[in-house]
C-alpha positions as a printed NumPy array, in Angstrom:
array([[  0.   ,   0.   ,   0.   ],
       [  1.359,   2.977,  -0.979],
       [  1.287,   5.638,   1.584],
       [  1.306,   9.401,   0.173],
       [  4.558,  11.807,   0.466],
       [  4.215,  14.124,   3.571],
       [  3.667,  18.204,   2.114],
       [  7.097,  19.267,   3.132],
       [  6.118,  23.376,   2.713],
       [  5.162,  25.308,   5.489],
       [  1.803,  25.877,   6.027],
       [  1.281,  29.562,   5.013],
       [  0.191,  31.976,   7.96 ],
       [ -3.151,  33.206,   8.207],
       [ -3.788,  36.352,   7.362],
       [ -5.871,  39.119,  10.405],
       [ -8.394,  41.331,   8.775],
       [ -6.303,  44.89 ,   8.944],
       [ -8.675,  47.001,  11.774],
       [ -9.89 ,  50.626,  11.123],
       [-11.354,  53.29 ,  12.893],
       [-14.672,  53.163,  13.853],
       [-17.732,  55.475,  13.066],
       [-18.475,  55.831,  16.5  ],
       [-14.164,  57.135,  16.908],
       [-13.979,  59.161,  14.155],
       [-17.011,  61.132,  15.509],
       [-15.35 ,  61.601,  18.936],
       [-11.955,  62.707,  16.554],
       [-14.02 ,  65.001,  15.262],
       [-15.776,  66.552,  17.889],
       [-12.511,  66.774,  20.07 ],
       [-10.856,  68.682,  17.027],
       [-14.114,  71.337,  16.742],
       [-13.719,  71.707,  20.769],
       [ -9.725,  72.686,  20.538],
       [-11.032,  75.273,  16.897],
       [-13.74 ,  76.754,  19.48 ],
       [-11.193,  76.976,  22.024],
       [ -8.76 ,  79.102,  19.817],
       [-10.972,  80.998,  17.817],
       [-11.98 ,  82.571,  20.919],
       [ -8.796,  82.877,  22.466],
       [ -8.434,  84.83 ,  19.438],
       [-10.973,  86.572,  19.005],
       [-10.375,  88.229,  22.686],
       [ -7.136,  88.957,  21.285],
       [ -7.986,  90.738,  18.264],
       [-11.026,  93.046,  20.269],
       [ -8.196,  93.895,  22.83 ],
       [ -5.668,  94.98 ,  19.836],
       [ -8.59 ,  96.516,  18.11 ],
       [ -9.571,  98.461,  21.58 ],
       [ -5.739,  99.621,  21.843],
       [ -5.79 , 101.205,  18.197],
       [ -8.664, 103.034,  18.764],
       [ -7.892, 104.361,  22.223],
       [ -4.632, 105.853,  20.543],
       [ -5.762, 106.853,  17.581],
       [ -6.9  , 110.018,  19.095],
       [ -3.798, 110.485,  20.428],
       [ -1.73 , 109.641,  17.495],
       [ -3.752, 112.066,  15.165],
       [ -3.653, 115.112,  17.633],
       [  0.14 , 114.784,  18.337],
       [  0.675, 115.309,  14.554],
       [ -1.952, 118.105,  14.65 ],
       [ -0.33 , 119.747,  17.123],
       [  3.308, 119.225,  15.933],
       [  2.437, 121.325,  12.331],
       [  0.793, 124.368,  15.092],
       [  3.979, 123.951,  17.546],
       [  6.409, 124.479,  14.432],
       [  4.311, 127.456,  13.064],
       [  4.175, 129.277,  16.53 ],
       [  7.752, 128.444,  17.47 ],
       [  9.048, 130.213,  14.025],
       [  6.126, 132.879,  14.103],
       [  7.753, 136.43 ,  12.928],
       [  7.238, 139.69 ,  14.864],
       [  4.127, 141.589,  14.033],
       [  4.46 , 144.374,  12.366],
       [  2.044, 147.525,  11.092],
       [  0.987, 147.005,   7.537],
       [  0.794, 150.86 ,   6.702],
       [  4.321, 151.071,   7.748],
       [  7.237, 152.504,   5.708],
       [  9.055, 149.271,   7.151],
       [  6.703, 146.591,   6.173],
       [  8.653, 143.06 ,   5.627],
       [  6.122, 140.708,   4.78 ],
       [  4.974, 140.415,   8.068],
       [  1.794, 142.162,   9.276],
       [ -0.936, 141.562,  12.49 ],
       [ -1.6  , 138.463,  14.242],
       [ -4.994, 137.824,  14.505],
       [ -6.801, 135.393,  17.104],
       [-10.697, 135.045,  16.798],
       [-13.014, 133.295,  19.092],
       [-15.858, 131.96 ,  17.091],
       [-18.607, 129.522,  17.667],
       [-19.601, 126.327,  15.576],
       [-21.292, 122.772,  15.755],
       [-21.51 , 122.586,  19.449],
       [-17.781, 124.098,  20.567],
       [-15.728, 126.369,  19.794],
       [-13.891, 127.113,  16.096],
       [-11.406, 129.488,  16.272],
       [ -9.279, 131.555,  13.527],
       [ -5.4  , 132.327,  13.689],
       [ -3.484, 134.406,  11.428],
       [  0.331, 134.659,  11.284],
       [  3.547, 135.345,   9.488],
       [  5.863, 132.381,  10.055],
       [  8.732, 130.909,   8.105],
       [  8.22 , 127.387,   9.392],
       [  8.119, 124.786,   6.611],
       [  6.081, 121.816,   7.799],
       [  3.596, 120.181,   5.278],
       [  3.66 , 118.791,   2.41 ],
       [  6.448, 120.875,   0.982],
       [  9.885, 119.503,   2.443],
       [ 11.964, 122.593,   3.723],
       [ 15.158, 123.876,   1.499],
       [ 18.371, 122.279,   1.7  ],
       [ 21.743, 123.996,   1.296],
       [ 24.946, 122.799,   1.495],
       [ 24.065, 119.767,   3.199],
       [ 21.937, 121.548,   6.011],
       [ 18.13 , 121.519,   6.197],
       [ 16.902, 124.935,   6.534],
       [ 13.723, 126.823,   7.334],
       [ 11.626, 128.034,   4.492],
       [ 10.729, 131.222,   2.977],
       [  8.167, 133.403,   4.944],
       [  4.311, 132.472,   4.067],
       [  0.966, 133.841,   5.69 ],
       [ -0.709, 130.834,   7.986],
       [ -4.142, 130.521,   8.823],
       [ -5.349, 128.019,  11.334],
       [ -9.257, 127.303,  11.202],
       [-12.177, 124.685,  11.425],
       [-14.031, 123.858,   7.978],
       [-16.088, 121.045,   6.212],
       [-14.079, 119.605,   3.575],
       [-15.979, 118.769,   0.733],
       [-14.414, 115.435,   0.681],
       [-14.367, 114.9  ,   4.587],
       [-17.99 , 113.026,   4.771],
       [-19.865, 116.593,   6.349],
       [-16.788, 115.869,   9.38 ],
       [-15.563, 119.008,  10.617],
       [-11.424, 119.295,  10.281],
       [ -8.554, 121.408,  11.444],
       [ -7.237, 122.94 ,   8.13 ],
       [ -3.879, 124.925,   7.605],
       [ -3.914, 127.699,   5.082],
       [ -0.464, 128.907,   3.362],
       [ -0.171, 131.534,   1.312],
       [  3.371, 131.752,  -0.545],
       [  4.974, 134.308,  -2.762],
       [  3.803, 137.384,  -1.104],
       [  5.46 , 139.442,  -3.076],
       [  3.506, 138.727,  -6.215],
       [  1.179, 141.398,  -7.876],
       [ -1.478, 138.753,  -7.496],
       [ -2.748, 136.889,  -4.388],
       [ -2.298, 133.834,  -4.969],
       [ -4.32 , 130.848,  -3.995],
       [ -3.198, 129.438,  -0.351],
       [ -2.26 , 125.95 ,  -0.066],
       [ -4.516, 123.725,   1.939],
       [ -3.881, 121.082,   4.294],
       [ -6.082, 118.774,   6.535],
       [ -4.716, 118.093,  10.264],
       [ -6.667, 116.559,  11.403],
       [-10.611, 115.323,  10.626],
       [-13.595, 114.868,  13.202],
       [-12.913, 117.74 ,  15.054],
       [-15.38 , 118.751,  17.778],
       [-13.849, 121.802,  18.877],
       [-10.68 , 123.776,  18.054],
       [-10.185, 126.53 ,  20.838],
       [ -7.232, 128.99 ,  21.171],
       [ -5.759, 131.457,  23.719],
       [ -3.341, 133.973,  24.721],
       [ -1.221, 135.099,  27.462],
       [ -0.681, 138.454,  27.29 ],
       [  1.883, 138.072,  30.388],
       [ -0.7  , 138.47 ,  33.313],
       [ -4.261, 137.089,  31.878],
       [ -5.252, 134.401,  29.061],
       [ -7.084, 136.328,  26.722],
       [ -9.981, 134.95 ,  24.247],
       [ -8.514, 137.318,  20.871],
       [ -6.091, 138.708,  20.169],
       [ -5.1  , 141.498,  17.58 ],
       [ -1.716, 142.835,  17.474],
       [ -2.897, 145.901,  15.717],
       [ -4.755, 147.121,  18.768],
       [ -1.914, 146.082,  21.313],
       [  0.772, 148.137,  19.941],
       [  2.284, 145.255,  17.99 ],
       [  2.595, 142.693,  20.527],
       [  2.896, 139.349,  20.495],
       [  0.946, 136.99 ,  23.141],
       [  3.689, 135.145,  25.519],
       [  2.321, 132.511,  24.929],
       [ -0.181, 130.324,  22.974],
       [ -2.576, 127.47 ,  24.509],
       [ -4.372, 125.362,  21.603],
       [ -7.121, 123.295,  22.728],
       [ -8.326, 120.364,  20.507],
       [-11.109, 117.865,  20.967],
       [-12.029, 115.188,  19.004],
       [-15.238, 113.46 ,  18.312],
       [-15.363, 110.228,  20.124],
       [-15.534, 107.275,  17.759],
       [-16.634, 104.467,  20.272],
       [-20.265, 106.271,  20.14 ],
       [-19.827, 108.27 ,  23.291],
       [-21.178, 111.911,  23.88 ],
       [-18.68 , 114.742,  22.678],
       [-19.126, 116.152,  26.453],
       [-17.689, 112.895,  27.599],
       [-14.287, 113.497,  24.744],
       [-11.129, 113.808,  25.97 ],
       [ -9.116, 117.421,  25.851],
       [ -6.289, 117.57 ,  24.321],
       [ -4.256, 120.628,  25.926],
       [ -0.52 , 122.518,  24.735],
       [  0.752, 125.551,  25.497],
       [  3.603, 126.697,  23.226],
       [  6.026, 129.949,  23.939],
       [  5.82 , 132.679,  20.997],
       [ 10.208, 132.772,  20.456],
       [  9.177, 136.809,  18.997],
       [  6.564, 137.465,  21.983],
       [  9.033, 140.143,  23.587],
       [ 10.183, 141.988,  20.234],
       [  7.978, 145.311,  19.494],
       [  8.753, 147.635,  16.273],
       [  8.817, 150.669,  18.622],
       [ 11.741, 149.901,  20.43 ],
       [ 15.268, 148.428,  19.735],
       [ 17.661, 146.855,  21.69 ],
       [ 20.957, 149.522,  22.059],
       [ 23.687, 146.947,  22.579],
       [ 26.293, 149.763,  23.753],
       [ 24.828, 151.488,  26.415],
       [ 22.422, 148.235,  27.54 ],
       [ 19.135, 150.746,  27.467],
       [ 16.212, 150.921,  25.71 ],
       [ 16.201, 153.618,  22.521],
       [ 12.644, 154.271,  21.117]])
């Protein structure tokens, strides 16, 4: 009887079925994954409101210091005033200070000689040195731009070439925009006076200068509740009057 020849290979190994995720997993993945999203988005989102909240609480701030840079250069190079009727007129005549009224606060006017060149135009440079500009007329007053939206603004007047047969037509600059009130005084030495008008006060400069500006609030707050923004800046020409002169050799006064 022949008996059959034994199957000398190795039996082959049985493959396991490969195992996956579940349904019932995946969901749980999932829902763990929109948890930790949530988590950050408003982790985020706090972030963004408090970095939103710190722009706009110095925004103010950011646009008045410019504002008030372009005034502080004007007043610090402001030029003597000086009688326009006079044999000795230099392109300098009155300053002028008015108190006026408008939307709710107050919008006043200045008008001065000053030979500071801040603005668009960059100042003259010679030899390597960056110089003051030529004397121009500056007015300082509140008005609607046509393109500001019906929002009040600081604008800066500049008249150029005042030597020229014509007038010519001022250059004009925004400040600053939103502007709830624009207020301006002057220390006369002793009191802080409302106006000013150097034709009635012998020729004088103020001492001194204080510009008030206020803003209107942008977080939706009353413009009684808006913040003040206060400077005071020196006049460098406040003690220099065309009726006297300084006599250098004898240390007097000569009128």
């Amino acid at each position: 009887m022949n008996t059959p020849a034994p199957n000398l290979r190795p039996p082959r190994p049985r493959r396991g079925r490969a195992r996956g995720f579940t349904l019932l997993e995946l969901v749980i993945a999932m829902g763990m994954i929109a948890i930790l999203a949530l988590s950050l988005y408003a982790s985020m989102r706090v972030a963004f409101r408090a970095k939103s909240s710190a722009d706009a609480a110095v925004a103010d701030v950011r646009t008045i210091e410019v504002a008030m840079e372009f005034v502080r250069a004007d007043l610090l190079n402001v030029l003597p005033a000086r009688d326009p009727d006079a044999t000795t007129f230099t392109l300098a005549a009155a300053f002028l200070g008015t108190n006026r009224q408008g939307g709710g606060g107050e919008a006043d006017h200045v008008e001065f000689y000053t030979t500071a060149e801040t603005g668009s135009r960059p100042a003259d440079v010679r030899d390597g040195v960056q110089v003051e500009g030529d004397i121009k007329r500056v007015e300082l007053t509140v008005e609607t731009p046509a393109s500001g939206n019906g929002r009040p603004a600081l604008v800066r007047r500049i008249t150029r070439n005042l030597l020229t047969q014509m007038v010519p037509e001022p250059e004009v600059e925004v400040l600053c925009r939103g502007v709830a009130s624009f207020g301006v005084r002057y220390f006369d030495g002793t009191d802080w006076q409302d106006e000013w008008d150097s034709t009635q006060r012998q020729h004088m400069l103020p001492r001194a200068v204080e510009v008030t500006l206020v803003l209107e609030p942008t977080d939706g707050r009353p413009i009684a509740q808006a913040r003040h923004h206060v400077r005071v800046f020196p006049l460098a020409c406040a003690t220099l009057t065309p009726e006297t002169t300084t006599d250098s050799t004898e240390g007097g006064t000569t009128p």
